[in-house]
N, C-alpha and C positions, 0 to 999 in steps of 0.2 A: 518734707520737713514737718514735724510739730509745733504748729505755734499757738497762740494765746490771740486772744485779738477779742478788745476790750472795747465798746460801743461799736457791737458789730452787729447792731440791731437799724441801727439808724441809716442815714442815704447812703452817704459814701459807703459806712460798712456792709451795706446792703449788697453793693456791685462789687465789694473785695470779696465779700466771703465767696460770690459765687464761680470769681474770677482763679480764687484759690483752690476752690474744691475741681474745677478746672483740670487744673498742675499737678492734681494728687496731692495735697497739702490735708495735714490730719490737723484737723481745728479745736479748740477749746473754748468755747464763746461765752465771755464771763458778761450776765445781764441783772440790770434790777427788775427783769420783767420777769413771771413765770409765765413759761408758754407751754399750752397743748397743742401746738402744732406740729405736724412729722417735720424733722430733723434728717440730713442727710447723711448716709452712711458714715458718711468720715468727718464727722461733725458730735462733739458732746456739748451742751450748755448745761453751764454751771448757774446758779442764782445766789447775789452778791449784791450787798449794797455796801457803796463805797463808803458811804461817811459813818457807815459803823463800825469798820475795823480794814485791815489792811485785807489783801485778795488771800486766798486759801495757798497756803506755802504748796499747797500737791499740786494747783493748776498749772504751776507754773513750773514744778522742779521736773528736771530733766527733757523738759523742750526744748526748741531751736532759737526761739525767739518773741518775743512779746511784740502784736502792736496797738496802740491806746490810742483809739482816735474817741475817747467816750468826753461828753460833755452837752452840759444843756445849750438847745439853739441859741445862738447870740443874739439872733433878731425876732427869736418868737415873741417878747415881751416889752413893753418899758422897763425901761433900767430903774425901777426904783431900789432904795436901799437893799429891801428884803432881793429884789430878784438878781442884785450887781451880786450880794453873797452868792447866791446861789449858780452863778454863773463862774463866780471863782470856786466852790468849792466840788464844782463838778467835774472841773479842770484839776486845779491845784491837789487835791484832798486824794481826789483818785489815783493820781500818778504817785502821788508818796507812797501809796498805799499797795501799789504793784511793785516801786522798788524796795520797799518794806518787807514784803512776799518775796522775793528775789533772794535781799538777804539771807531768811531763812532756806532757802533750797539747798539742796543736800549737791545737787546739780544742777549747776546755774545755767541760764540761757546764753545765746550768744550776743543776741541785739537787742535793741531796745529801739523802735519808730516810735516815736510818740509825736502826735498833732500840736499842732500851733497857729498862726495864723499869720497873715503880712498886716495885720494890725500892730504888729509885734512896733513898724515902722513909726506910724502917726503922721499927719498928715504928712506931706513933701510937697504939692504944689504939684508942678512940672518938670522938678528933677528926680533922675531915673534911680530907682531902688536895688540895689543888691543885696545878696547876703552879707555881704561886709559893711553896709549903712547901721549906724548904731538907732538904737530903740528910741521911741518916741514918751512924751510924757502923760500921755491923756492917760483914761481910765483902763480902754483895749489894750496900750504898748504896757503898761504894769502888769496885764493881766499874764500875756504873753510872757512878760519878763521870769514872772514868779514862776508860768507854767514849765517853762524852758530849764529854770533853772532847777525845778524838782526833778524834772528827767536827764535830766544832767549826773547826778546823783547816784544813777545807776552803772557811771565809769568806774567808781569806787570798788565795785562789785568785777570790773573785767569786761561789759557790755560795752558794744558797739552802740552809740546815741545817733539817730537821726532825729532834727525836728524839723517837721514837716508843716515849712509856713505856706498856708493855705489860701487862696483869693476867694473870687466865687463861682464856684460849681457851678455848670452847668451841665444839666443830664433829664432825663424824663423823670417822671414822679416825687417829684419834690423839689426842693431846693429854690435857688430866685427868682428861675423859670416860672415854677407854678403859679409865685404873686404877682410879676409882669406880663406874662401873656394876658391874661381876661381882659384889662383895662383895653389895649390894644384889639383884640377880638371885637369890642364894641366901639371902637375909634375913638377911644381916650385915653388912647396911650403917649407917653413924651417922657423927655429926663427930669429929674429930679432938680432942683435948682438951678443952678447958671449951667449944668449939661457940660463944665470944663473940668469939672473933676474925672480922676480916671478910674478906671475901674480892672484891677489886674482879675480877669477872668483867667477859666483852665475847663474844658471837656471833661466831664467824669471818665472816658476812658483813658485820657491821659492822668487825671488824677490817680487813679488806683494804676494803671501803669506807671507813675514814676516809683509808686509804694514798691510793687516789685520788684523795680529796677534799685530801689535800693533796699532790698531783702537781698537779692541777689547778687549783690554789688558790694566786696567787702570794703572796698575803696572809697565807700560812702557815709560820711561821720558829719556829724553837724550840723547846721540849718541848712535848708535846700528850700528856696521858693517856688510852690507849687503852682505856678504862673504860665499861661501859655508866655509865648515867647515876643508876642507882640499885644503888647495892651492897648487899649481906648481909651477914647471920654467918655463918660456918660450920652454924650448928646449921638456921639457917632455909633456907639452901644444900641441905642434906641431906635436910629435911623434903618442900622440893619435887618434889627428884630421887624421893624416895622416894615420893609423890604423883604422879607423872609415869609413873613406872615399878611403881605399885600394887603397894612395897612397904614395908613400915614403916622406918625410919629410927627403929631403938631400940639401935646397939649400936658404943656410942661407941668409941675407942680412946686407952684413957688415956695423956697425954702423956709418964709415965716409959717406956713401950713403945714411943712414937716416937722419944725419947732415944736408948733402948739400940738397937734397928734403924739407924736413920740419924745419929745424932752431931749434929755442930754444923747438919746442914741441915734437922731436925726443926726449929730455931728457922722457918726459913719457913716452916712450914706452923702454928705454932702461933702465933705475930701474923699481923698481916696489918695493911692502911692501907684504911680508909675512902678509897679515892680518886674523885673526882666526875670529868668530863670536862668544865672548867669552859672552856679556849679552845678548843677545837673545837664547844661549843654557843653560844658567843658571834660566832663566825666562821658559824652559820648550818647545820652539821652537823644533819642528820636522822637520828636510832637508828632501824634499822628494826626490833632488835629491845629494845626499854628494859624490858622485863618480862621476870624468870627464866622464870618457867612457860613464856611462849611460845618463848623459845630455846628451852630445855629439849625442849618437845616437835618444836621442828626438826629438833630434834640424831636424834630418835629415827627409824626403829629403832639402837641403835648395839652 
């Protein structure tokens, strides 16, 4: 296939593109970054910034399929005013802006993937999340809301919509791996507040495997939580890592210290949504990895 594939610089897009170039897949990689770096045969990047106009009608006309996993990290910053904008409109702005590009093609795509998150939820507590649980009201579930519904946008055109609500990656070189291991390395690792909040994690190769699975799945329209299939707590989260990693998981950090540090986006990290992967295993999806421990010990050394 031809496709498009938008924040295909970053982690996750890091292990699609290479997983695509794989399959024989002819790529398009639309970035705000210029790079001089070799590029692989069946790969062209393009150089684009979203918020100054819609994507290039040619990147995208007569491809197979567009997917936008592009947006600023959610937890690389405090959420102050200026940086909550800019967390929507690297989400929001960008995805109008690809099915903007869409419109205009002379020959339209077939699908459309586009990112999202299981923030989408807002907290739950200890009841279990589907894709059929309505959205939450904090500042993440609007964020989610607004994203979803730009890529929704793209039915109007004929496009196939997957949103891919996403937990937390785990995989080597990056992700929430890299800020959690250290503490633990020097024996100061523990959960995040009361440790009963959950944390719907997923393996990077299950992540970019479920992407596949619905690239190639025409049977695949809509939200799909990209969640392994058995989630935790935070506390039981820690316990493993810390068992994986042959060190104790005894040194919590009390939730008024994640307040006073990060502000309003310590509330992420101190709920969380029991989320299951409830149509993606109905649709026939295999976890390769459905068990913490054995990710965990993929993930390693990290």
């Amino acid at each position: 296939m031809r496709l498009v594939v938008a924040g295909g610089t970053g982690f996750i897009g890091g292990a699609l593109r290479a997983r695509l170039r794989e399959k024989g897949h002819t790529l398009t990689i639309l970035t705000r970054a210029r790079s001089s770096r070799a590029q692989a045969t069946n790969e062209e990047w393009m150089t684009w910034e979203p918020l100054a106009g819609k994507a290039p009608a040619e990147a995208v006309d007569g491809t197979d399929g567009i997917i936008n996993l592009a947006g600023e990290p959610i937890a690389g910053k405090r959420w102050t005013a200026s940086q909550k904008e800019k967390l929507r409109a690297s989400r929001i702005a960008t995805t109008r802006a690809l099915v903007d590009a869409v419109a205009e093609a002379k020959v339209k795509p077939k699908f459309l993937i586009n990112g999202s998150a299981v923030g989408y939820y807002g907290p739950h507590g200890d009841e279990t999340v589907s894709e059929e649980t309505r959205p939450g009201s904090d500042f993440l579930s609007r964020l989610c809301v607004e994203w979803e519904t730009e890529a929704n946008k793209a039915t109007q055109h004929d496009l196939r919509v997957v949103l891919l609500r996403t937990g937390i990656v785990l995989g080597r070189g990056g992700g929430a791996l890299a800020k959690m291991v250290p503490p633990f390395k020097f024996f100061a690792g523990g959960p995040l507040g009361s440790g009963k909040q959950w944390m719907p994690w997923i393996h990077m190769e299950d992540e970019v495997g479920l992407i596949l699975f619905a690239l190639e799945n025409r049977s695949a329209t809509g939200p799909f939580n990209a969640t392994a299939p058995k989630p935790v707590t935070m506390r039981e989260f820690c316990a493993t890592l810390g068992k994986v990693l042959g060190r104790p998981s005894w040194a919590p950090v009390p939730a008024f210290a994640l307040k006073a540090l990060l502000g309003e986006m310590a509330d992420m990290l101190l709920t969380g949504q029991r989320a299951v992967p409830e149509r993606a295993q109905k649709l026939g999806y295999k976890f390769r990895y459905p068990s913490l421990s054995e990710a965990l010990q993929a993930c390693m050394p990290l």
